[in-house]
DOMI-869755 format. One record per residue (C-alpha): residue number from 1; x, y, z. Coordinates in steps of 0.05 Angstrom, whole numbers, plus 5000, padded with zeros to 4 digits. Example, Ala and Ser with C-alpha at 12.3 -4.5 7.8 and 13.67 -1.06 7.14 Angstrom:
+------+------+------+------+
: resi :    u :    v :    w :
+------+------+------+------+
:    1 : 5246 : 4910 : 5156 :
:    2 : 5273 : 4979 : 5143 :
+------+------+------+------+
END
This chain:
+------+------+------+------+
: resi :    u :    v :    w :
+------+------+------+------+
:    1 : 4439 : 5056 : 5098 :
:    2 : 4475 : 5069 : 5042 :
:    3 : 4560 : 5082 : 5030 :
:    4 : 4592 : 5140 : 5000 :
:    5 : 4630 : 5114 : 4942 :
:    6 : 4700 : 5153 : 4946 :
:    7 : 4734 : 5151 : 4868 :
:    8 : 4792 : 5120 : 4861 :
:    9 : 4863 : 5171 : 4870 :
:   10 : 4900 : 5185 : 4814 :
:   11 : 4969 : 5152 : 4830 :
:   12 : 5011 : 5172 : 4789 :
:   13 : 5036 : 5115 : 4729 :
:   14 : 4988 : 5066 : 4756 :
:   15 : 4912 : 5046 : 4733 :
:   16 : 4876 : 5030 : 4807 :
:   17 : 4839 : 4958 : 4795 :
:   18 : 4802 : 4955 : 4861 :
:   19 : 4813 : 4964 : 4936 :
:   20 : 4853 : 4911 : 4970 :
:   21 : 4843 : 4930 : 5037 :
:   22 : 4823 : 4996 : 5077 :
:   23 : 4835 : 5026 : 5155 :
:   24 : 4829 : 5088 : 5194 :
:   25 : 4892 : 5112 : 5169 :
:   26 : 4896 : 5088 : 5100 :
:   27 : 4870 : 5047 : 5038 :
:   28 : 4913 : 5003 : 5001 :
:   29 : 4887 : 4999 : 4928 :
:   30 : 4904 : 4946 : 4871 :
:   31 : 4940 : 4975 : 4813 :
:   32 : 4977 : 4964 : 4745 :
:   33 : 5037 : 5003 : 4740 :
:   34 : 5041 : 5026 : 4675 :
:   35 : 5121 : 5026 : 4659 :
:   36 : 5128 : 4965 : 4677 :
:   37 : 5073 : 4926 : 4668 :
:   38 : 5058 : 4891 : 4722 :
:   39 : 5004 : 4892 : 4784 :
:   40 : 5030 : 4926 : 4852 :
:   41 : 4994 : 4950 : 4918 :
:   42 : 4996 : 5021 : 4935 :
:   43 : 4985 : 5041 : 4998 :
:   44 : 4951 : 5120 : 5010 :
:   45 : 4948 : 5153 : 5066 :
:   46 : 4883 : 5179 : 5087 :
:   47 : 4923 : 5234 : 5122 :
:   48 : 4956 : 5298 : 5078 :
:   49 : 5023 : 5316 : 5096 :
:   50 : 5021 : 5388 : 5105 :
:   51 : 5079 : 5399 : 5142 :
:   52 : 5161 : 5395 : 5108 :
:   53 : 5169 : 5358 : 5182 :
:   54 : 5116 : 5304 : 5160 :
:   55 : 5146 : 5303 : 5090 :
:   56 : 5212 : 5283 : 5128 :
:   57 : 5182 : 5231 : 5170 :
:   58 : 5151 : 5199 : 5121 :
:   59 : 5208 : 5199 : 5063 :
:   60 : 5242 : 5167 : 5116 :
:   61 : 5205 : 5109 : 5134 :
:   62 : 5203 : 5095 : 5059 :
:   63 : 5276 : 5105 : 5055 :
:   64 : 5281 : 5047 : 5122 :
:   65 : 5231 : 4994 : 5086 :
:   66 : 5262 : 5009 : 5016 :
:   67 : 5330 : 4986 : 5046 :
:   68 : 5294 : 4923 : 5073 :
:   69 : 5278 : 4909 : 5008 :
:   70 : 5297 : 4837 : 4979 :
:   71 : 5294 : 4808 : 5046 :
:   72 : 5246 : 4741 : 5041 :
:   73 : 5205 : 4761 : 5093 :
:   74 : 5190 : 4825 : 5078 :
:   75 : 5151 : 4859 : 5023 :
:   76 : 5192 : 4904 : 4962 :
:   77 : 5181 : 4978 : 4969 :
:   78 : 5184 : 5004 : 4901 :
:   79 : 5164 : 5082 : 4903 :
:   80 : 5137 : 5132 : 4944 :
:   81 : 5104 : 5202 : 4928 :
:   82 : 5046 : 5247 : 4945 :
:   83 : 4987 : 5252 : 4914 :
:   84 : 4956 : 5325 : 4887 :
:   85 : 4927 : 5338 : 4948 :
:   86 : 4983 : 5320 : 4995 :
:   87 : 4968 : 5248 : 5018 :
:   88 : 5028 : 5208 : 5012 :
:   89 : 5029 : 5140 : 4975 :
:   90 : 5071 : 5073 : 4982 :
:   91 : 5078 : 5024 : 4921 :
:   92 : 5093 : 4959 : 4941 :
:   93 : 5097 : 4889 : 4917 :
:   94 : 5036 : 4847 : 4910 :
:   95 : 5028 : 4792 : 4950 :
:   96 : 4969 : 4760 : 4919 :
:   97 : 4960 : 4697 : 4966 :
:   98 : 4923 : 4737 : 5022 :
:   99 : 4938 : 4774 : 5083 :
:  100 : 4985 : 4752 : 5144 :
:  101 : 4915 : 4745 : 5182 :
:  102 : 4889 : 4697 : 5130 :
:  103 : 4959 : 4656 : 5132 :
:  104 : 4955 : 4658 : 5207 :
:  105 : 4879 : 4620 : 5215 :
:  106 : 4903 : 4577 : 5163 :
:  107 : 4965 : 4562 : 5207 :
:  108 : 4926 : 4558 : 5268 :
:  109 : 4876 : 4509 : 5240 :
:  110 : 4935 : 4462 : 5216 :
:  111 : 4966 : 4461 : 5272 :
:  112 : 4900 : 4437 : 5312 :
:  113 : 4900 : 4387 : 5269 :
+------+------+------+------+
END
């Protein structure tokens, strides 16, 4: 059986590297942002946002985690935007040591140890 390959988006100011990770509702791809040279994740949303009320919604949540920005335990939101064909997009700090899942077994096994 063989998988549709879907091509990379065109985020705007960033080169997409690879995918990171993907779900039912989006695919978060591994990128170099151009400006500023350095490697982020961006986030896009397999949904479009069609709607100004789903524009809203989702300006907003960016605006909440944007303010949580800086916080140790929480990742940096650095933009937000929509790509050409509506589907909104999320660039956030790289975390290249894994997923919380990952750091989770490897907690779990230590402490069974």
């Amino acid at each position: 059986m063989s998988r549709a390959v879907i091509p990379a988006p065109d985020i705007p100011g960033h080169k997409v590297i690879g995918v990171l990770g993907s779900g039912g509702f989006a695919t978060v791809y591994r990128t170099w942002q151009e400006a500023v040279g350095r490697e982020t994740a961006v986030k896009v949303d397999s949904r479009a946002l069609h709607s100004e009320r789903d524009q809203r919604r989702f300006f907003r949540e960016v605006t909440a985690a944007g303010r949580l920005s800086g916080h140790p335990h929480v990742i940096d939101v650095y933009d937000a935007g929509a790509l050409r064909d509506g589907r909104p997009y999320m660039v956030m700090e790289l975390c290249p040591g894994g997923s919380l899942n990952d750091e989770l077994r490897i907690s779990s096994v230590r402490s069974m140890i």
